[in-house]
Every structure is written in C-alpha cells, then in structure tokens.
C-alpha positions in Angstrom: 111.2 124.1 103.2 111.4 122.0 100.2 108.4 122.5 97.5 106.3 119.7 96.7 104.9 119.1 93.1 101.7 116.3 92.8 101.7 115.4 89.5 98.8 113.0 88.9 97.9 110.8 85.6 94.4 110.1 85.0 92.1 108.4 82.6 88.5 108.5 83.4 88.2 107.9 87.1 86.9 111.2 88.3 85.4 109.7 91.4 88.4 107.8 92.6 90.8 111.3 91.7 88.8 113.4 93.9 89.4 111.2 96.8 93.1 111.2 95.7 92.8 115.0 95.6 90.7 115.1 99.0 93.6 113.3 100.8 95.7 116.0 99.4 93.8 118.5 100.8 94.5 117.3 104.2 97.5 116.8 104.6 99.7 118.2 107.3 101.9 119.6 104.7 100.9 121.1 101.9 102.2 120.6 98.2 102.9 123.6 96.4 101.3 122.5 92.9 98.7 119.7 91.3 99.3 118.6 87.5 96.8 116.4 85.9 97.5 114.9 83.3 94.1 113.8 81.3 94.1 111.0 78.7 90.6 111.3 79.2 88.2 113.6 79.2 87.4 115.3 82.8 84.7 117.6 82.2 86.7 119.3 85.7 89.2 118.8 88.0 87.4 118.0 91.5 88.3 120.4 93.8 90.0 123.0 91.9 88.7 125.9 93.9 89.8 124.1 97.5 93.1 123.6 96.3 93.6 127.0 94.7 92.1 128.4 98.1 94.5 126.3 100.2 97.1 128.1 97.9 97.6 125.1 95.8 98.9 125.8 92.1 96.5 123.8 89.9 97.6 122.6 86.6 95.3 120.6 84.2 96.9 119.3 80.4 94.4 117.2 78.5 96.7 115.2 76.6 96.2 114.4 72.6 98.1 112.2 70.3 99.3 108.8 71.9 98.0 107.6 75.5 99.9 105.6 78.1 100.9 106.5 81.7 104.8 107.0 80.4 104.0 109.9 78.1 102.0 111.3 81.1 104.6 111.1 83.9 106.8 112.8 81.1 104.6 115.8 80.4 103.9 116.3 84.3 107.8 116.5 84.7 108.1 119.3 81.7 104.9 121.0 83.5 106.4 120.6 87.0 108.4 123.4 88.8 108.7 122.3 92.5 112.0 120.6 94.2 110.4 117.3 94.6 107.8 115.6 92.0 105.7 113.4 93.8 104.0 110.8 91.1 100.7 109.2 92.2 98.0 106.7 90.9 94.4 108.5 90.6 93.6 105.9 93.0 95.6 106.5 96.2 95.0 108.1 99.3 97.3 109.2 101.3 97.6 109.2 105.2 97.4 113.1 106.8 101.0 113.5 107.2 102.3 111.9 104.2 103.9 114.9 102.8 105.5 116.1 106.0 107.4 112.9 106.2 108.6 112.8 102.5 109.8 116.5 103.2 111.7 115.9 106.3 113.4 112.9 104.9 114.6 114.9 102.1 115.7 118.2 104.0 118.2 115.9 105.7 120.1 114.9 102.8 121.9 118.2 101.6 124.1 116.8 99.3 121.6 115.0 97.7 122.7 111.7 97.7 119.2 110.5 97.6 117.4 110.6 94.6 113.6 109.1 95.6 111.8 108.3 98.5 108.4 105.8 98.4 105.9 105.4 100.8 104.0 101.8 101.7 100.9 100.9 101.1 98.8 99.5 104.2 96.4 97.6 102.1 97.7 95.3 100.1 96.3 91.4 100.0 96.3 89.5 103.1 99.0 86.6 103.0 96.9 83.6 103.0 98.3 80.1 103.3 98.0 80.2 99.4 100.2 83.1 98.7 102.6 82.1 101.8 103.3 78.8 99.4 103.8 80.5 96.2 106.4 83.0 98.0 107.9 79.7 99.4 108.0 78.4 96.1 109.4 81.7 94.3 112.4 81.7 96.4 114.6 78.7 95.2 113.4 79.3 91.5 114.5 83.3 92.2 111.4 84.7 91.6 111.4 86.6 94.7 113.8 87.1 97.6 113.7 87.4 101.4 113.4 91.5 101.4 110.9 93.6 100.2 112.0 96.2 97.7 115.4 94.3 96.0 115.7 93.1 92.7 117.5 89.8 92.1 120.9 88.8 90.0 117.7 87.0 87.6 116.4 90.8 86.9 113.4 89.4 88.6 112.2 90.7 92.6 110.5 90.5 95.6 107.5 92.7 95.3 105.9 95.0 98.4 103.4 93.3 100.7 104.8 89.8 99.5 106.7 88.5 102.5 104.0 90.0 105.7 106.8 91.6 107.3 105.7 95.2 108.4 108.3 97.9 107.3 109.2 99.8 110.7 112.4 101.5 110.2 113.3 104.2 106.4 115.3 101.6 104.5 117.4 101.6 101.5 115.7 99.7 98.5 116.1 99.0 94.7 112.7 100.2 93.0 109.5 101.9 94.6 105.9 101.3 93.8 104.8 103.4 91.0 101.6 104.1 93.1 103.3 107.0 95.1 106.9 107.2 94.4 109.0 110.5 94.5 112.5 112.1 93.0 114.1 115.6 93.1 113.6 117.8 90.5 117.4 117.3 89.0 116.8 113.4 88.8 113.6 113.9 86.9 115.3 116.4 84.4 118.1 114.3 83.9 115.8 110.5 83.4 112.6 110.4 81.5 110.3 107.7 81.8 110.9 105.3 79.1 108.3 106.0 76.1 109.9 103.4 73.8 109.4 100.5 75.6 106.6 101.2 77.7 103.5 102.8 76.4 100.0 102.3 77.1 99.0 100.5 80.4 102.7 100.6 80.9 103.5 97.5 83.0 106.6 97.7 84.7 107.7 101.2 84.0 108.0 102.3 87.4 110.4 99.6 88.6 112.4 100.3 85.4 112.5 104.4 86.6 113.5 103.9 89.8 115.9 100.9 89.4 117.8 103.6 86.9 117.7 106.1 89.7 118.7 103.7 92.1 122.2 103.3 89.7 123.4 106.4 90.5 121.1 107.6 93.4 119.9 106.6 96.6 116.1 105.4 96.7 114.7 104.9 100.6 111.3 103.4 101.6 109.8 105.4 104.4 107.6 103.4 106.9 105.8 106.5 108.1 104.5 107.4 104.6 101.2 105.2 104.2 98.3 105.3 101.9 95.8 103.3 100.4 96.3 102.1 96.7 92.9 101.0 96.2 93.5 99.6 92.5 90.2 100.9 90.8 89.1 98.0 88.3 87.9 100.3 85.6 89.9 100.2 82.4 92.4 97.4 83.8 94.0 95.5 80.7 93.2 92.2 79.8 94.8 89.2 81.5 96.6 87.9 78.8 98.0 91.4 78.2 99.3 91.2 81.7 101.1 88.1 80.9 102.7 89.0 78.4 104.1 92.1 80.1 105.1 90.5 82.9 107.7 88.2 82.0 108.9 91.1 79.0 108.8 93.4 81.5 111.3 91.4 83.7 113.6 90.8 81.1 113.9 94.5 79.7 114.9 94.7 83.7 117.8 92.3 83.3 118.8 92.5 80.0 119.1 96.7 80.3 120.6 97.2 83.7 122.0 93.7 85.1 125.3 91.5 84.5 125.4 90.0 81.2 127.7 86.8 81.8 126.5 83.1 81.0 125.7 82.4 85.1 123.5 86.2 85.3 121.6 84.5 81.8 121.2 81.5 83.0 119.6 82.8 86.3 117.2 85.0 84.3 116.5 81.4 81.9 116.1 79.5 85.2 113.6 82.1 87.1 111.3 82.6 83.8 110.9 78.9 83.5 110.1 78.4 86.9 107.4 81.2 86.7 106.1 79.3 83.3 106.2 76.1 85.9 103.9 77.7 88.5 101.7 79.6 86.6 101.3 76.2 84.7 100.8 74.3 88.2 98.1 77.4 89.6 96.2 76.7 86.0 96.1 73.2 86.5 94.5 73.4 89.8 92.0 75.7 89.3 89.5 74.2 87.0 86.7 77.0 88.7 88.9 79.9 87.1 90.9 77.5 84.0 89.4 80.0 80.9 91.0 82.9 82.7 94.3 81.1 83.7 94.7 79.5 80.2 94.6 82.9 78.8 97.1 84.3 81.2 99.2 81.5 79.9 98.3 82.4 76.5 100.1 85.8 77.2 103.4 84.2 79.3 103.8 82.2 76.3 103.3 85.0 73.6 105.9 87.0 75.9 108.4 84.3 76.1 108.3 83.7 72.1 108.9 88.5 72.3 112.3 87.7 74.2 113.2 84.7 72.0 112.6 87.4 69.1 113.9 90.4 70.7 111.0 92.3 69.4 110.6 93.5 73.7 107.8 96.3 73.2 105.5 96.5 76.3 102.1 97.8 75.6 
C-alpha cells in the first residue's frame, strides 16, 4: 500500500492543530509520517506520543529566517519521505476515511498519470440569494464559470462551494484547495512551491501549484474525501492586503501559464474590470460595512496599479 506523508504548516494555533492532528488519529487509514512545520513557536506538538504509539513517524522543524506558508510546504517536501505528500491547513479536519480514499484512488493509476488528488470541503458558506447574484453576475464578466474546479481563458476561476452543486462522482479539475490537497512524491521533487512570488500569507499559491501540476499531470477531485476547513480567524491578513493579492494573484495565473494573444489579454482586461465594477457596486451598497469595503478597494486598486507596473510580488 502506498505511504502517506502529512505535512502540516503552522503558525500559532495549537488548539486548532490538535484537532487537525486528532482527525488524523482516526482515520481508517493511517499516514505513515507527520511534519510540522513551525513559524511559530509550539512549546509541543499535540499528540506526539499517540501518533508515535499509532506508529506514526513524527517530524517537528521550527523554521527561522523568513516566514510564509511557501517556504513551509517547501521544507515539509525536503523533510518528507512517503509516496504521497498530503498538504493541510492547521485548521482542517478530516472525515474518518479520508486517507483510505486518497490511497485507493491513487493505487489505481500505475502509470501515474495522475499527479494530485483533493478532497471537498462540506462546510463552506451557504449560497444565499446574495451570493447566488454575485455568481450570476461573475459569469458574463468571466469571473467564474459553470464548473467548480476550472480556470477560465481570463486566468480567472470558478472557486469550490461557489455554484451549490454537490460533487458526487471523482472528477478531473484544474487547481485544488490548498486546504487538503495531495501529489506523489516525484511531482513534489520535480515543482516547488513558488517562494519568489508568494511569501508570507501567500494568497493564491496553491492554485498556482496545482494549476502547474495540472500542465503535465492529472489532478482529480474526489467526492468521498470530506473535511471541515474551519478558517481559524487568528492571524488572518488585513483586508486590503487581500485585495491586493487577489486580483495580482489572478494575473500571475494568466500571465505565467495562459495564452498570451490580444483576445486571451483582453479577456483577462475585461474580467479584472468587471471585478473592480462589483466590488465597487458591493461597496456602494453597504454603507453598515463602507470603512471595510473602501479599504478592500484601497487594495484592488493598489493591485491593479502592481500589474500596470509589473512589480507582481504577492505578500
């Protein structure tokens, strides 16, 4: 049976990485090795001695020098020794027989044709009336798309839990959710997470990762592998911050790994400006929330002026 390495990025949320590490602990199948990667400052990992007594390898690597999720992922791949690295948020929990079903899906694929395999997340955001307008309004100004999981010729995409569709049958896609995405081994010797243009928070990086993978490899969404992705609030970046990186995030997208002819550019001109349009509508009609929105905007427009510049650092 395929091995399984966990490796697992953390900065200062002990309580939500022992319920990460607790779903671990039960799943069906076992991995064969934990990494942390600290960029803070654990005083220990929770449940060490269960998972060494479950016959868990346990690896811990306090980081020093520069932070950001990147430089983590990259150090858990250099620590990592198991034929699948399986990445996850500290905050995710994964349903008991995760594991089993990432296994089996990749034990039928001998000739490794495919390089990842992502799980969904059963908790995301109802689709309220609200959000079912904005999706209605992202489609004709391709800001998002009818399936879940595709990125469009604009280099921008239709993000998981956007559409209320439920996911019932393993699927090809084009990216996977950072949260709990896998690869084999080979494709994680042969890619590293991008250090140069995504450090820190690191916005975007894991639809840039897998959207390389899916170049030359096959990346499939499986409908049995569900967790929670309980998006802990603690040391979240600032909302103008978040602006910023995502429309820079969305170009590096496009202007790294899509066509480059005048129609591709002006579908990435057209879908930016129609998010500036919206975000500038959702601003304008919410004078209970308008400092926060203004300083969203504050960020879209600081990121627009990056792209204009080509100075396209995400931080």
């Amino acid at each position: 049976m395929l091995s399984v390495s966990v490796i697992i990025a953390t900065y200062n949320r002990p309580d939500d990485l022992r319920a990460c590490i607790e779903s671990l602990l039960k799943q069906s199948t076992l991995p064969q090795e934990l990494i942390i990667v600290d960029d803070g400052a654990l005083d220990e990992v929770p449940l060490e001695a269960e998972c060494t007594s479950a016959g868990i390898r346990c690896v811990y690597r306090r980081k020093d020098g520069n932070p950001g999720l990147t430089r983590s992922r990259n150090i858990g791949i250099d620590l990592a020794d198991g034929d699948v690295f399986l990445f996850l948020d500290d905050d995710t929990v994964l349903s008991e027989d995760f594991l089993r079903h990432l296994v089996a899906l990749y034990e039928t694929d001998p000739e490794h044709t495919i390089g990842g395999v992502g799980g969904v997340i059963t908790n995301h955001k109802p689709v309220t009336p609200g959000r079912r307008l904005r999706y209605w309004l992202d489609i004709p100004l391709l800001n998002s798309g009818f399936v879940e999981g595709h990125v469009l010729p604009s280099g921008f995409f239709t993000s998981y839990g956007t559409t209320g569709k439920p996911e019932t049958v393993v699927r090809d896609v084009d990216f996977l959710s950072g949260s709990a995405m896998s690869y084999r081994r080979e494709v994680c010797r042969e890619l590293r997470f991008d250090e140069e243009h995504f450090s820190q928070y690191s916005y975007g990086e894991d639809k840039d990762y897998s959207f390389r993978v899916s170049l030359k490899w096959r990346l499939l969404l499986h409908p049995e592998m569900r967790y929670l992705h309980l998006e802990a609030k603690s040391m979240r970046p600032n909302v103008e911050r978040m602006g910023y990186m995502y429309v820079v995030s969305r170009y590096l997208l496009f202007s790294r790994y899509l066509k480059q002819d005048f129609v591709h550019r002006l579908a990435f001109a057209y879908a930016l400006s129609g998010y500036i349009l919206v975000r500038s509508l959702i601003t304008l009609f919410s004078p209970h929330k308008l400092g926060l929105e203004l300083t969203r905007m504050r960020g879209i427009f600081r990121g627009t002026r990056a792209i204009l510049a080509g100075d396209l650092k995400v931080q």
